[in-house]
N, C-alpha and C positions, 0 to 999 in steps of 0.2 A: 504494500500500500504506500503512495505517496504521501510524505508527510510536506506541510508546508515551507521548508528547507530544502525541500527537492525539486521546486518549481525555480524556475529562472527569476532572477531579480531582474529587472529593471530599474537603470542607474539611470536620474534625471540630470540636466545639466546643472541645475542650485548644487548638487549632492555631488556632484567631480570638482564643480568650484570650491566648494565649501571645503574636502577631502584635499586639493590642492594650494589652497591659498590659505599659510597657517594663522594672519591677522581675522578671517570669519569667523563668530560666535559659536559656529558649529564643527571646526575644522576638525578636532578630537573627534566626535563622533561621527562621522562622515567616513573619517579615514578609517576609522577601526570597522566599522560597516560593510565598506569597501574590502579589506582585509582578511576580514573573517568569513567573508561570504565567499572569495578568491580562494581563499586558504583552505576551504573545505569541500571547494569542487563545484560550490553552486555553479551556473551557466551566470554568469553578467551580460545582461543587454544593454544595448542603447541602441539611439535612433539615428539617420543621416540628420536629421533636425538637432538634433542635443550637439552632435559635433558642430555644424555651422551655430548654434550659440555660444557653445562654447571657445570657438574660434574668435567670434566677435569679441564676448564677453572680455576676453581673457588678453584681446591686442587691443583692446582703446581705450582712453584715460580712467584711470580708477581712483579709487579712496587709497586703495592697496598700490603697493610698489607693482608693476607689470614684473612678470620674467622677460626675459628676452623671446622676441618672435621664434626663433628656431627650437628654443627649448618649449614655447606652447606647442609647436608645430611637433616635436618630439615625442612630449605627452598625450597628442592624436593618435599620432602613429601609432604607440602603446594601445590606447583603448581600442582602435581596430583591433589591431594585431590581440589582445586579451580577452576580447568580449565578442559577441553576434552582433552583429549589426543589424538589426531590423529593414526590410525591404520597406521604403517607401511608394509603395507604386499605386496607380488607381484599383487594382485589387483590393488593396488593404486601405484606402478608401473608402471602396463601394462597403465594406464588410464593418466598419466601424460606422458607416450611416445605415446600414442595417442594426445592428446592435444598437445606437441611438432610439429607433425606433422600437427595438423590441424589447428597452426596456423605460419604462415610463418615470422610473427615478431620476433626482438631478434638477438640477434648474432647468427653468423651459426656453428652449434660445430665443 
């Protein structure tokens, strides 16, 4: 039986920022999150979307000191290379406005 440790996570872009940028209020727990979900085999996902925010995010002016561009470009690399990359395509479009629809919870758009 699948327990809920055996489903894929799903790593948002706040949650790699947060995990990499050690000045965020959450960076501790982010990164140990990250960690211990890697370290014990979970599946880490993200999306082509999380990387282009996180690409954004992470090369224009901040509160926080920037790393350098090649090292954000670095830490991409990584998360391809470490995680699934979720297919953005109109498939997985049409199948999340079905699912909107087939379930009536949630705010109403």
């Amino acid at each position: 039986m699948a327990t809920m440790d055996d489903s894929p996570l799903f790593v948002d872009t706040n949650v790699l920022i947060y995990a990499n940028v050690i000045e965020t209020p959450f960076h501790d727990q982010a990164l140990a999150a990250i960690k211990a979900a890697y370290q014990t085999g979970r599946t880490l996902r993200i999306s082509h979307q999380v990387i282009r925010e996180y690409l954004v995010t992470m090369t224009r002016p901040q509160t926080f000191e920037n790393l350098p561009r090649a090292s954000v470009l670095e830490q991409v690399d990584q998360f391809i290379e470490q995680c699934q990359v979720a297919d953005d395509t109109a498939a997985v479009t049409r199948q999340l406005v079905k699912l909107l629809g087939d379930f009536k919870k949630g705010h109403p758009l």
